[in-house]
C-alpha positions in Angstrom: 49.7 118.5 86.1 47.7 118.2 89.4 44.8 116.4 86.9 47.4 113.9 85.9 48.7 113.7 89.8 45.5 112.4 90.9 44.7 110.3 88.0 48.1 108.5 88.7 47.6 108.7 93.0 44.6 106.8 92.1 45.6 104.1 89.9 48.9 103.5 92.1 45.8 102.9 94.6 44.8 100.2 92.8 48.0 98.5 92.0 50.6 99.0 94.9 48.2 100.7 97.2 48.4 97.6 99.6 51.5 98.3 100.7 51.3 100.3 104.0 53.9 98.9 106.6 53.9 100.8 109.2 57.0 101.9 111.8 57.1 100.0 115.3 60.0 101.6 117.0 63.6 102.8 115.7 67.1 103.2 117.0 69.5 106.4 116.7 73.4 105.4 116.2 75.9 108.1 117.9 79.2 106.5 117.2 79.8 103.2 118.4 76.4 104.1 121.3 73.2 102.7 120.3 69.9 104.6 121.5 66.4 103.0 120.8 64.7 106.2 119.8 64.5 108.8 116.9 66.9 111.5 118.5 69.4 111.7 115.8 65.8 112.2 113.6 66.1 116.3 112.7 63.6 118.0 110.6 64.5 119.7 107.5 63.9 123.2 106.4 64.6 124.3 102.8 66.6 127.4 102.4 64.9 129.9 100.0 68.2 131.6 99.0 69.4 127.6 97.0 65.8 126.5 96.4 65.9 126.3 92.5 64.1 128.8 90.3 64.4 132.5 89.8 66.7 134.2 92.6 69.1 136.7 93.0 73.1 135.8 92.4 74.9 134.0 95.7 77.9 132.7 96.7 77.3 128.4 96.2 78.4 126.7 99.8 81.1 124.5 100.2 80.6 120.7 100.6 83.8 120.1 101.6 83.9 121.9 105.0 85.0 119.4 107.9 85.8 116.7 105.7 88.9 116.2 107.4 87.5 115.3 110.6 84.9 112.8 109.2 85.8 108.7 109.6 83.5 106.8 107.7 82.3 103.5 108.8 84.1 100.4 107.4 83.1 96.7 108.6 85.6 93.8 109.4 84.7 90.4 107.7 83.8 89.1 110.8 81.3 92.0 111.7 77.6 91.2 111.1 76.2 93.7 109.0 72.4 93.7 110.8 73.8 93.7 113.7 72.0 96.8 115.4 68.4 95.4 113.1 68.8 92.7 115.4 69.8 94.4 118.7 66.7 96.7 117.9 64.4 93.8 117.0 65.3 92.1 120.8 64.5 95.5 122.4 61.2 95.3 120.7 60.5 92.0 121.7 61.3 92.6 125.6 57.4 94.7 125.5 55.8 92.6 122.1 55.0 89.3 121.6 57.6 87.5 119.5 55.5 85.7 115.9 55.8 82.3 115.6 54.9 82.6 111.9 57.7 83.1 108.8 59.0 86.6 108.9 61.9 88.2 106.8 64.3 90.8 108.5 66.1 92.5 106.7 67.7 96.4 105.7 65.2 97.8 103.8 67.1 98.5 100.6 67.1 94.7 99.8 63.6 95.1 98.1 64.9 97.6 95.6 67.8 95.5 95.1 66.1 92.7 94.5 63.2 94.5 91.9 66.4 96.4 89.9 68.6 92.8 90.1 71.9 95.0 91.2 74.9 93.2 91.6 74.8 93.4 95.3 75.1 89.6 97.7 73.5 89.0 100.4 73.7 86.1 103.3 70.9 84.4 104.2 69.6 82.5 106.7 66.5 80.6 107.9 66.6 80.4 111.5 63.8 79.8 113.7 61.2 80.5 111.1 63.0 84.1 110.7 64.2 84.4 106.9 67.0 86.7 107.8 69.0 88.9 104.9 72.1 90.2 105.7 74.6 92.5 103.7 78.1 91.9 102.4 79.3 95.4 101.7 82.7 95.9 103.9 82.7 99.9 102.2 86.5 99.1 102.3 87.5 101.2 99.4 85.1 103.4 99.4 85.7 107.8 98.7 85.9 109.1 101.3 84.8 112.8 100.0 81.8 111.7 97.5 80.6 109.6 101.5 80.7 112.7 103.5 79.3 115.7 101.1 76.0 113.7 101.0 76.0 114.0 104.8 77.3 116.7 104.8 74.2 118.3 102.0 71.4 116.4 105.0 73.0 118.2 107.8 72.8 121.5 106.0 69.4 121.1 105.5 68.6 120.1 109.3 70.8 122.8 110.9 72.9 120.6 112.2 76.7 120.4 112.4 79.5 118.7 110.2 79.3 115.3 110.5 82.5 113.5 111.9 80.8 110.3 111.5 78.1 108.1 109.8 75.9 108.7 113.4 72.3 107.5 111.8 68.9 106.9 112.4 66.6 104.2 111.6 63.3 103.3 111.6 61.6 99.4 112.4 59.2 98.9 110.2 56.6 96.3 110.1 54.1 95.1 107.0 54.2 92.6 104.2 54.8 91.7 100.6 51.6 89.6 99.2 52.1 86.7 101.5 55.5 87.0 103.6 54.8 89.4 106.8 58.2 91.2 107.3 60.0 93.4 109.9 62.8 96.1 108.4 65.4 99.1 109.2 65.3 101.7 106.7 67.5 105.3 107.4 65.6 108.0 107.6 67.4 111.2 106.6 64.8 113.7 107.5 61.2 114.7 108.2 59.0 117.3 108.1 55.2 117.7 110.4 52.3 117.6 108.6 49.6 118.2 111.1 50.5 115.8 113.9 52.0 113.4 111.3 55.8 113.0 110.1 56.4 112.8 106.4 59.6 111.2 106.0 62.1 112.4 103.5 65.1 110.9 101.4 68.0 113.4 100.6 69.9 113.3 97.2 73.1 115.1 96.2 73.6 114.8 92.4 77.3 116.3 90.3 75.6 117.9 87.7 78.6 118.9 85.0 78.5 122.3 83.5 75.7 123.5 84.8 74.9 127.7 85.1 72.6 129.4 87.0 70.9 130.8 84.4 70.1 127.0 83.0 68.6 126.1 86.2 67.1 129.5 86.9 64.5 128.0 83.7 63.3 125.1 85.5 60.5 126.6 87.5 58.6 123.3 87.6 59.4 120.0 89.4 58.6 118.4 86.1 61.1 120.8 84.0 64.0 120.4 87.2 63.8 116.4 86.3 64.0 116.9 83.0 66.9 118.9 83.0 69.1 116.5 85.1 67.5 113.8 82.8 69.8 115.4 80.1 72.6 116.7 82.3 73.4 113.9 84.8 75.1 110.5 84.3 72.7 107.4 84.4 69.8 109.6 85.8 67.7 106.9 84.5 69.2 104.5 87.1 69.3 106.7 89.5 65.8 107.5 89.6 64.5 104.0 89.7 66.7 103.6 92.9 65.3 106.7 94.5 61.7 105.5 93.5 61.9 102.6 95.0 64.0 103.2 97.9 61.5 105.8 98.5 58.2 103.8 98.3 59.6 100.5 100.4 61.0 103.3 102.9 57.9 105.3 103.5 59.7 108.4 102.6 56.9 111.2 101.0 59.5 113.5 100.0 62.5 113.2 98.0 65.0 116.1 98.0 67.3 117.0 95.8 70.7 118.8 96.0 72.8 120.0 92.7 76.4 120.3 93.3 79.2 121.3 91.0 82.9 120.6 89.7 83.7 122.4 92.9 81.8 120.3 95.3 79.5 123.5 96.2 75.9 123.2 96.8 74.4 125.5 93.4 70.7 124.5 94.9 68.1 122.2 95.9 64.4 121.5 95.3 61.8 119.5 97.1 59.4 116.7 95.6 56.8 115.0 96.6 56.7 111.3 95.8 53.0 110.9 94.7 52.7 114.1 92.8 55.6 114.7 91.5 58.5 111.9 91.2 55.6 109.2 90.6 54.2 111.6 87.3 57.2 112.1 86.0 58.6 108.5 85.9 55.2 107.3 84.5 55.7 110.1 81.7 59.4 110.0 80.9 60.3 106.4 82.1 57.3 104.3 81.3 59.3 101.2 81.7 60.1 101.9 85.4 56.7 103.2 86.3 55.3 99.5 85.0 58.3 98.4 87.3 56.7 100.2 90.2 53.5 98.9 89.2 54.4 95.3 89.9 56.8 95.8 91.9 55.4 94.3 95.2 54.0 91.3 92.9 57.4 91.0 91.7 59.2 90.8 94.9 56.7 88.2 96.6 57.7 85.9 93.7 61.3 86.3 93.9 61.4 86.2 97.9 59.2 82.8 97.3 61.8 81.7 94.6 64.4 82.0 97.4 62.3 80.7 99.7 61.8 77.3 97.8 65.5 76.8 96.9 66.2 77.1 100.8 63.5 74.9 102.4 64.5 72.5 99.8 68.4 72.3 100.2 68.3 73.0 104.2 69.7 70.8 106.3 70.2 72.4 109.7 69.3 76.1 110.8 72.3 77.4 111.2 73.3 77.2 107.2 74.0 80.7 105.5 73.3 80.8 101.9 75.0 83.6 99.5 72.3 85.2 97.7 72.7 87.1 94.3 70.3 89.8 93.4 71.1 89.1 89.6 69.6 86.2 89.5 67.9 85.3 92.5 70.0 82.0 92.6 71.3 81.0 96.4 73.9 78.2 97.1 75.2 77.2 100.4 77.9 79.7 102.3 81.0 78.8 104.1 80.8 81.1 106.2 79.7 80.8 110.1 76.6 82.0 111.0 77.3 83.9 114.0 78.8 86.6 111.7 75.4 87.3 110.7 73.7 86.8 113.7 74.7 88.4 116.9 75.5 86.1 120.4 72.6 88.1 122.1 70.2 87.1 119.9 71.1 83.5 119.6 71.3 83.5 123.2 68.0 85.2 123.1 66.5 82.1 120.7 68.6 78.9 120.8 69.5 76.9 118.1 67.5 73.2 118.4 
């Protein structure tokens, strides 16, 4: 397997090596207060008695625990959805140089939205040489339970208490795909040091039906783990191309993932790294998604261009918002104003003509 590993590190060198943005500040959400730093940024440690493999009978924790106390985050129509991207892109700016050339902001979970065409919208607008991608998700609707075990799973891991709210942290990070230079916020749920480096983790809870100990007491490998909840959890498949690639655009080395049961109690976790573990397995088991992963970054440059075109060419002031669907990449002009996606301090910051 560590043969294979390498093979693979080395020809994902060659295809989508040349993707290496790199993170240029961040901001930490407490509540409603916005800190421009990586406080609310905990490492992780893995506890030996739910890591997954041969171990001695336990009592599974509860996920539910302070569930009651937790309001999630819901926006209001009018709300701009990148509103702290672009609050945190200003604070940049006040010490760095603002580009004059085309840049995209956006949240960094457009690019695997865009390479898996998921049904999501987006806003768009092309002011001042910015190509800027906003959100429509209001999360009106949304459980409130299935939202708060996840959190509840990361804070478990980082010793930290129940959460009462979505409080979040997020990294700004800089680089391009092929030829458009971009600037992005992608949530960071974890980290752990490697030398004097941070390797940034994502944090996965998964319901995983039926399940005994002694079925998952088997799995001894990473590989064998996956291939279990290949056959035991709905649309794995799906699942798995959205962690791939929300971990590859998001610079997050390590994926880590939590089985829960009927009961909403944590029956164990296990740790993966993305190039030598979740990267294998996909290109074994899911040789479709790993030729996805491949192209991916050729991909996205020529749909971002496709939008790109349709804009420049129907554009008649800077101010226009265009509703974008990641279906099929088509964009038509959008009735609504732009100041809900942009924010008055940044228009105040750079002036419509």
């Amino acid at each position: 397997m560590k043969k294979q590993a390498a093979v693979v590190a080395k020809q994902l060198r060659n295809h989508v090596g040349e993707f290496k943005p790199k993170v240029i500040f961040a901001y930490s959400q407490k509540g409603k207060e916005l800190i421009f730093n990586q406080s609310l940024l905990h490492p992780y440690k893995l506890n030996p008695l739910l890591e997954i493999g041969d171990r001695t009978p336990l009592d599974y924790p509860s996920l539910r625990v302070g569930c009651q106390k937790f309001t999630p985050k819901v926006f209001s129509d009018r709300e701009s959805r990148i509103s702290n991207m672009l609050k945190t892109i200003l604070e940049y700016e006040r010490n760095n140089p603002v580009k004059e050339e085309l840049e995209i902001y956006c949240h960094n979970g457009l690019f695997s939205d865009i390479i898996l065409r998921t049904k999501d919208k987006y806003d768009v607008i092309l002011y001042k040489n910015k190509f800027i991608f906003a959100g429509t998700e209001t999360r009106r609707g949304q459980n409130k339970l299935i939202n708060y075990i996840g959190l509840k799973f990361e804070a478990m891991l980082t010793g930290q208490e129940s959460p009462k709210d979505t409080s979040h942290c997020k990294l700004l990070l800089e680089g391009n795909v092929g030829k458009f230079p971009y600037k992005s916020v992608v949530e960071v749920d974890s980290y752990k040091m490697s030398g004097s480096e941070k390797k940034y983790a994502e944090m996965k809870l998964v319901f995983c039906p039926k399940t005994t100990e002694e079925e998952l007491s088997v799995t001894r490998t990473n590989f064998e783990l996956l291939s279990y909840l290949r056959k035991k959890v709905f649309n794995f498949d799906q699942k798995m191309k959205k962690w791939l690639f929300q971990c590859h655009f998001g610079l997050q080395e390590k994926l880590i993932i939590g089985i829960r049961n009927e009961d909403f109690e944590l029956m164990g976790m296990r740790e993966f790294d993305l190039q030598h573990d979740i990267v294998p397995y996909v290109r074994e088991d899911m040789r479709g998604t790993y030729e996805q992963y491949l192209e991916s970054i050729d991909t996205l440059e020529e749909r971002l261009a496709y939008i790109y075109r349709q804009i420049t060419f129907t554009q008649s002031e800077e101010t226009q918002v265009y509703r974008f669907s990641c279906t099929n990449f088509r964009v038509k002009p959008h009735g609504r104003q732009f100041n809900r996606v942009l924010i008055p301090q940044y228009t105040k910051s750079h002036p419509a003509k």
